[in-house]
C-alpha positions in Angstrom: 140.5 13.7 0.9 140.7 12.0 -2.7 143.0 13.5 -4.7 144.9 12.3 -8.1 148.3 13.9 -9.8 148.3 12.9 -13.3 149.8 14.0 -17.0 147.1 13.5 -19.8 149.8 13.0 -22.1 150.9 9.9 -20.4 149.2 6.5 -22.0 149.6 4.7 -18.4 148.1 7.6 -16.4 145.2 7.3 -19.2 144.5 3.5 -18.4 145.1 3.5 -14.8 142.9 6.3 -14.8 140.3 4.2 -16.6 140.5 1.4 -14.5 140.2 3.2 -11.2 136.7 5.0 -9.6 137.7 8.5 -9.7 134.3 9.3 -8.0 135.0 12.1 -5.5 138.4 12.6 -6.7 139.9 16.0 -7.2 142.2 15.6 -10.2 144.8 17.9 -11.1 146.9 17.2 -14.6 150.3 18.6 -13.8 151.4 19.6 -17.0 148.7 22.2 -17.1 148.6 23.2 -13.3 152.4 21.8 -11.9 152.6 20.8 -8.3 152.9 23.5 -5.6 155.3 23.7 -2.8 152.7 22.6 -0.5 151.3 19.8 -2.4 154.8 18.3 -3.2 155.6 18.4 0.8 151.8 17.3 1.4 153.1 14.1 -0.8 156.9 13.8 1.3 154.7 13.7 4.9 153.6 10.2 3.6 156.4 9.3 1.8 159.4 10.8 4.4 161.0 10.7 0.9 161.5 12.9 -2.5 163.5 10.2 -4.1 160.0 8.1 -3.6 158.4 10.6 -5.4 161.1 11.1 -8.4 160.3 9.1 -12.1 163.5 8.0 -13.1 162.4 6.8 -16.1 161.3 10.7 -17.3 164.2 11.1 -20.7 165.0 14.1 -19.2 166.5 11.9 -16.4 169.0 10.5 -18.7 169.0 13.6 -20.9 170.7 15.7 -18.0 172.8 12.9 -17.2 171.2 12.5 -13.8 172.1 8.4 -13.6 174.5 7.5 -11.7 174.8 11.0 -9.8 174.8 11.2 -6.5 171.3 13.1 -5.1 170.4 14.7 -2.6 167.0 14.7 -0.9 166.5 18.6 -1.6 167.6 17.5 -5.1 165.4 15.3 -5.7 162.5 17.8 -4.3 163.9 20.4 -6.8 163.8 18.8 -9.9 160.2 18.0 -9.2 159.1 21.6 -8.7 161.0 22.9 -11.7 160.0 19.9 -14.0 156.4 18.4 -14.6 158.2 15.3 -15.6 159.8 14.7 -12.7 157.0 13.6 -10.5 156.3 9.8 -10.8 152.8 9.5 -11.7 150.4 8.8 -11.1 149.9 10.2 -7.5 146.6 9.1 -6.0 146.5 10.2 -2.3 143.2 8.6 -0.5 142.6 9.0 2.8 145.2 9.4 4.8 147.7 6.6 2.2 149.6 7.5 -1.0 149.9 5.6 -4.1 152.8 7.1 -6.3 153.8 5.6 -9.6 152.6 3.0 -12.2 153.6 -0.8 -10.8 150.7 -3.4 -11.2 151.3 -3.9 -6.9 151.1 0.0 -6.5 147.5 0.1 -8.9 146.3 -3.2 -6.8 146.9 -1.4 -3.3 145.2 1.6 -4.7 142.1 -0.6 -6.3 142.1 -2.3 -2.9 142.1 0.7 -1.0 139.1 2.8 -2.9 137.1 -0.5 -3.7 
């Protein structure tokens, strides 16, 4: 399975989508279509983590005044099914691997990977 989470609104998801082969690649913009139950525990069986799959960087992070609070796992899982914004993106799942989130190692791994 190639699949890829993504906001079109989002100027990095844009690029990194640019740069990658998306040949074969379902993709699903989450703004328009959020992230089901099933996908979002589809992503935690390769993380083993919702926090891995949380954008702390979203401003409604800091807008709710989420820093510094102590959260919990089912939290974490939570926030991402209520808010779009929540889910680190992009989310490339390839195989039987997961890539989640933006860092120039995570986009390597991923180019690596689908190469």
């Amino acid at each position: 399975m190639k699949k890829v989470y993504f906001l079109q609104t989002c100027d990095t998801c844009r690029r990194i989508l640019k740069e990658v082969n998306l040949d074969g690649f379902e993709k699903q913009e989450i703004k328009a279509n959020p992230v089901t139950v099933s996908q979002l525990e589809e992503m935690y069986s390769f993380t083993k983590s919702y926090e891995a799959l949380f954008n702390k960087r979203a401003k409604k992070y800091k807008a709710m005044g989420l820093k510094g609070e102590s959260i919990s796992e089912q939290d974490y899982r939570q926030f991402i099914l209520d808010e779009y914004t929540f889910l680190k993106r992009p989310v490339f799942i390839v195989e039987n691997e997961i890539f989640v989130g933006n860092s120039k190692k995570e986009v390597e791994r991923l180019k690596d990977k689908i190469a």
